[in-house]
BAKOL-57846 format. One record per residue (C-alpha): residue in three letters; z negated, x, y. Coordinates in steps of 0.5 Angstrom, whole numbers, plus 500, padded with zeros to 3 digits. Example, Ala and Ser with C-alpha at 12.3 -4.5 7.8 and 13.67 -1.06 7.14 Angstrom:
<atoms>
ALA484525491
SER486527498
</atoms>
This chain:
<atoms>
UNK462493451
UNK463492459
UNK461495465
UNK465493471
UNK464497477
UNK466494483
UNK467498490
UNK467495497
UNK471499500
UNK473500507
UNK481499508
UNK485505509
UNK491506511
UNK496501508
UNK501508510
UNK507505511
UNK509511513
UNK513512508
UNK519508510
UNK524513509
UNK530514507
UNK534509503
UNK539502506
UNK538497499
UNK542491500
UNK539484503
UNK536480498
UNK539472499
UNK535467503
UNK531462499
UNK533466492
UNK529466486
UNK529472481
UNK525474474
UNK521479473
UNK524486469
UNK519492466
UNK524497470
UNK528494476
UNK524491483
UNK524484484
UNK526481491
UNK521480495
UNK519473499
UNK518473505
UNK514467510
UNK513465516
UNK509459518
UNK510455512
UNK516456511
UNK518460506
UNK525466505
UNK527471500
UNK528478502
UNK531521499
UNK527523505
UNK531528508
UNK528534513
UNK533534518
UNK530531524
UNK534527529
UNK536530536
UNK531527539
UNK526529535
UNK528537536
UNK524539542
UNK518536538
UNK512541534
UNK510536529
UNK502537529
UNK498538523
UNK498532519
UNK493528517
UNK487531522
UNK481528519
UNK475527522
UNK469530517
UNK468527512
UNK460527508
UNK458529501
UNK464532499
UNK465535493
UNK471539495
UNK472542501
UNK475538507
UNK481542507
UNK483541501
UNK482532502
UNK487533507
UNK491537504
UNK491532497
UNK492526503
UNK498529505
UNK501529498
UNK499521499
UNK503521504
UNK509524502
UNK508519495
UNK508514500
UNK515516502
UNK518518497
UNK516511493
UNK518507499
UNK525511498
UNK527509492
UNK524502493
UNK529501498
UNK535503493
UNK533499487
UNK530493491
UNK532492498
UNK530487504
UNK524486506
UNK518490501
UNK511491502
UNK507496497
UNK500499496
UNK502506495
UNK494507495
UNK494502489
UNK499506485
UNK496513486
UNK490511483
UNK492508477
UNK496513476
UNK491519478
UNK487514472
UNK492515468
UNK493522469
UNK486525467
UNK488523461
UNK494527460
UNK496534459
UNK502540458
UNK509537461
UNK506530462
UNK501532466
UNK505537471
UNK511531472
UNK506526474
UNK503531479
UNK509533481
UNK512525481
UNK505524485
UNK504529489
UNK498530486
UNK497537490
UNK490539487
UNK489540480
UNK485535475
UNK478539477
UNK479537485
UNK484531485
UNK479526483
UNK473528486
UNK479527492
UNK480519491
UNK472519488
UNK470521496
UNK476517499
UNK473511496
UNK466513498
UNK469514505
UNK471507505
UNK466504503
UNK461506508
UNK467505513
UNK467498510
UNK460496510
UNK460497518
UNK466493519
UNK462488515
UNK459488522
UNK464488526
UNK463481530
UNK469478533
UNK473480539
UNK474484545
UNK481481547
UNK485475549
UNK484469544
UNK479464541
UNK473468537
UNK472463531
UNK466464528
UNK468460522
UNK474464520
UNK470468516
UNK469476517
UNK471480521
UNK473486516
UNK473486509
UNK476490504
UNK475492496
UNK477495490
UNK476496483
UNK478499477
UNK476499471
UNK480500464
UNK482495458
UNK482498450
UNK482497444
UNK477495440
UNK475501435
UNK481507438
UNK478514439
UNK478514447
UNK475521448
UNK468520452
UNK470526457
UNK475522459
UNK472516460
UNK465519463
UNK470522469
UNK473516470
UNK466512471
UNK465517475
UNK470517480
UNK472511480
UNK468507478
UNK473505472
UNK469500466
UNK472500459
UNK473493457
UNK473492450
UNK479488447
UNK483485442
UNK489487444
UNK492488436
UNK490481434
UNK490477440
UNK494480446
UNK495474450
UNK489473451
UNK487480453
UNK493479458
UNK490473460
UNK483476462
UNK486483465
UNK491478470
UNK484473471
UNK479480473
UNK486482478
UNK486475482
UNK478474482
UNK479482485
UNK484478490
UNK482473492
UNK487470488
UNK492473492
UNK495476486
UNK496472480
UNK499473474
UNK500482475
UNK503482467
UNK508477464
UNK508476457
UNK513481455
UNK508487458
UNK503487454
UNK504486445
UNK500488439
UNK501495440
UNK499496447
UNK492500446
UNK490501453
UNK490498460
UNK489502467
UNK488496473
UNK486498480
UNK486492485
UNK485492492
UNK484486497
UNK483487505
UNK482482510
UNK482484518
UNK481481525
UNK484483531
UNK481486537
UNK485483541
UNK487477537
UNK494473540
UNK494467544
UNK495461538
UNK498458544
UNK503462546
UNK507462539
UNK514460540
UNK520461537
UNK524467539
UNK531470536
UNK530476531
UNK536480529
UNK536481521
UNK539488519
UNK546485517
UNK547482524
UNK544475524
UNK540473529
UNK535467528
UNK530464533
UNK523465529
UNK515465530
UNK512470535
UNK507472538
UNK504474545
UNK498476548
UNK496472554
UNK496478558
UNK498485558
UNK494490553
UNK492497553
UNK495499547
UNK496506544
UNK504506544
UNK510513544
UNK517512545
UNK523517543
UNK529517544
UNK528510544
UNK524509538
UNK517505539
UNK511506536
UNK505501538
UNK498501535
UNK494495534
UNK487496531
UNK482490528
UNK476488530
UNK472495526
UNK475499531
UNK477505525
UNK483501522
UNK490499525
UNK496496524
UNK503501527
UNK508498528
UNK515503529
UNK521500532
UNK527504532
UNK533505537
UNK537498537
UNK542499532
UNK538506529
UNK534502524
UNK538505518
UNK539513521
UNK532512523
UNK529511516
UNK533516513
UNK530521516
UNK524518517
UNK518524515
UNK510526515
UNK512531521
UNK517525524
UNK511520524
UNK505525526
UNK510528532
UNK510520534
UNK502519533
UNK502525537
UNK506523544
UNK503516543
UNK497514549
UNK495508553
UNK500504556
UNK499497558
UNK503493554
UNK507487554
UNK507486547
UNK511480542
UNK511481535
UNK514475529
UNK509472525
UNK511475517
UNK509474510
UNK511479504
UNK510478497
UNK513484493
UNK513486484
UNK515491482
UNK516494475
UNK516501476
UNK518505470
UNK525506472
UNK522508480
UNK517514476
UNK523517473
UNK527517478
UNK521521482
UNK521526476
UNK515522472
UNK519523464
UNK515525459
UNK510520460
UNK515514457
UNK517518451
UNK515525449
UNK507524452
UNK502528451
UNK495524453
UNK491527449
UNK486528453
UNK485520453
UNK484519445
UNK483523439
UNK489523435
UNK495517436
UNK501517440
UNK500514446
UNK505513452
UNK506509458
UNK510503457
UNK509499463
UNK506499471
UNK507492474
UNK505493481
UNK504486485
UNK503486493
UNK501480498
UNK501481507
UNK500476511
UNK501477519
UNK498471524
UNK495471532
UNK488472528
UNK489478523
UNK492481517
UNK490478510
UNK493483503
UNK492485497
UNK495489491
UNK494490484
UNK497496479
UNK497496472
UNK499502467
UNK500499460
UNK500505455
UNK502503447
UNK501508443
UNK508509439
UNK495519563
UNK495513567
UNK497507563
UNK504505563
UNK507499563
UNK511498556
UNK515491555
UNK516491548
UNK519486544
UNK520486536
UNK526482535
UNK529487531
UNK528490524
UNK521495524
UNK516499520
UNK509497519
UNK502500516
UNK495499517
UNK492506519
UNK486508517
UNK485513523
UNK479518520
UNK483520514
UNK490518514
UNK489514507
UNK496511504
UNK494503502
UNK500499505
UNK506501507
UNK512495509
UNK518494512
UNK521487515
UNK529486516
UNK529479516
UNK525473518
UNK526466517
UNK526461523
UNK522455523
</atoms>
């Protein structure tokens, strides 16, 4: 049996806003490290063709202390709710402060240069939480901010997807663009966003119809029959081909050989790939090499990008942190990038919180900006048990109650593989992520002159929900 329903949806909000609090260490460039079920890979990260490896707090700093943070997220109406928009804003915000939190404890295990689908984990996740129920079910909602209860929050991340959706239908009409820059009608859509989830059992194990039903019907989420007790690879096998197809290839190989054994009964995936044009592409041309000073003080000259002339962006600035927003071609989705004060980059992260990034969002207005901004790829995996636990999720590796899954066994969580992919050039932005959860059973404008040649924040911005996706942070950039 399979039924495999994929969603189109419309990118959301890559939310890095959750960039907060933790130094890490720097990762080696041009090192090569293995995956492990618990610890965060290092990251690669790719200029060009050239290729290199890379606790919130409340307190807001001084600069922040005249500010009234706004609420946050402020969405635009939403239709055919099951729920009421309040609560979808308030289960928003709780993916917000995931987002946070994720990235936080990311930082300290891994590190450098990281990019993440918060969205990606959430769903999966949220998948997987149907099922569970007693302290397993109250440490996973507290873990993932899962501020609705089991009878709201997935009729929650069913109408953000339809939301997309619908967002991501019109962006497949979005043609080209409205600023400086060559519109190349070959370079494929201008906006493009899917995801998909589906499920991967155990041929003959008692899943309970209730909990399949709920997860077809919120997300679209097909059980695909499989033999997992007698051939394990080659389920491996079929779940890694359905993530890359899903992908477009950009993310290969989600679970390695020791994820998935002859006891694994089931596997929750969720996959999602966004590809996006600029509305004001940058001048091809007028890339050149520039100096970026890495966090550790290093400086390197790499590629970077300009307009061709001066744009009107969103854009805030306090106490000499930056904010600037730049949308793509289907006008409701766009990429923030947050620059913190010279020398600040590792103090602004630590306090880096939803009120902090709502009062920047707040001040930002036009200015005309004369913007540069590296070129940069992230290519980030991660094993992501030891990082659920140090956010409370316990219960769900040991003592597990998912009995809301399957009548009778003893399932618990063995593993959550998490792979992500961006890339930035003059055109755009391409990313993708893919999650798995592996159970086994045992005013006037102003004039800005802003240059990105130090460590930033970025994240693609859903601007009508707020929606955590992507969320990153760039500390160093390998020169041509």
């Amino acid at each position: 049996m399979q039924t495999d329903r994929r969603h189109a949806l419309s990118l959301t909000g890559a939310f890095l806003a959750g960039l907060a609090g933790c130094t890490g260490r720097d990762s080696d460039p041009g090192a090569t490290t293995g995956t492990t079920t618990d610890e965060p890979t290092a990251d690669t990260t790719t200029t060009g063709d050239d290729t290199d490896e890379t606790t919130t707090t409340d307190d807001d700093p001084a600069e922040f202390e005249d500010f009234d943070a706004p609420p946050f997220p402020e969405i635009d109406p939403v239709t055919d709710l099951e729920i009421g928009e309040e609560a979808l804003a308030d289960q928003i915000r709780g993916n917000v402060e995931f987002a946070l939190d994720l990235m936080a404890v990311l930082r300290e295990q891994a590190g450098g240069n990281l990019f993440v689908s918060p969205y990606s984990v959430s769903v999966a996740l949220a998948m997987t939480y149907a099922g569970a129920r007693g302290t397993t079910a109250e440490e996973m909602a507290d873990a993932l901010q899962f501020v609705l209860g089991q009878d709201d929050l997935h009729p929650a991340f069913g109408a953000l997807e339809a939301e997309f959706a619908r967002r991501n239908e019109d962006g497949q009409e979005a043609s080209g663009t409205t600023g400086p820059g060559d519109d190349d009608e070959d370079a494929g859509p201008a906006f493009e966003l899917s995801t998909a989830n589906a499920l991967w059992g155990e041929d003959g194990y008692p899943f309970r119809e209730d909990f399949l039903d709920l997860l077809d019907a919120y997300y679209g989420a097909g059980m695909n029959l499989v033999d997992f007790s007698g051939d394990p690879d080659a389920a491996r096998r079929e779940i890694n081909d359905w993530v890359a197809v899903r992908t477009n290839d950009r993310i290969e190989d989600l679970l390695p050989k020791p994820s998935i054994d002859a006891t694994t009964r089931l596997v929750l995936t969720n996959a999602v790939y966004f590809s996006a044009r600029w509305k004001f592409p940058f001048d091809e041309d007028a890339t050149e090499p520039r100096p970026f000073t890495a966090l550790d003080g290093t400086s390197s000259e790499v590629p970077t990008m300009t307009f061709s002339q001066s744009i009107k962006l969103q854009h805030a600035e306090i106490g000499g942190n930056h904010l600037v927003e730049l949308p793509y071609a289907n006008g409701e989705t766009s990429m923030v990038v947050v620059v913190p004060a010279e020398g600040e980059f590792e103090a602004f992260e630590e306090s880096f919180s939803v009120d902090r990034l709502a009062i920047m969002l707040e001040e930002a207005s036009i200015a005309l900006v004369d913007l540069s901004l590296p070129k940069f790829g992230i290519e980030s995996e991660f094993g992501l048990v030891e990082t659920m636990q140090k956010l409370g999720m316990e219960a769900a590796f040991s003592n597990a109650d998912f009995s809301g899954m399957a009548e009778g066994g003893d399932l618990f969580v063995d593993d959550i593989r998490h792979k992500s992919f961006v890339e930035v050039d003059e055109l755009g932005t391409e990313a993708a992520a893919a999650t798995a959860v592996v159970m086994n059973e045992s005013a006037p404008p102003r004039n800005v002159d802003l240059n990105v040649d130090r460590p930033f924040l970025f994240y693609i911005r859903d601007k009508p929900t707020e929606t955590p996706l992507f969320v990153g942070r760039v500390t160093e950039i390998s020169g041509e």
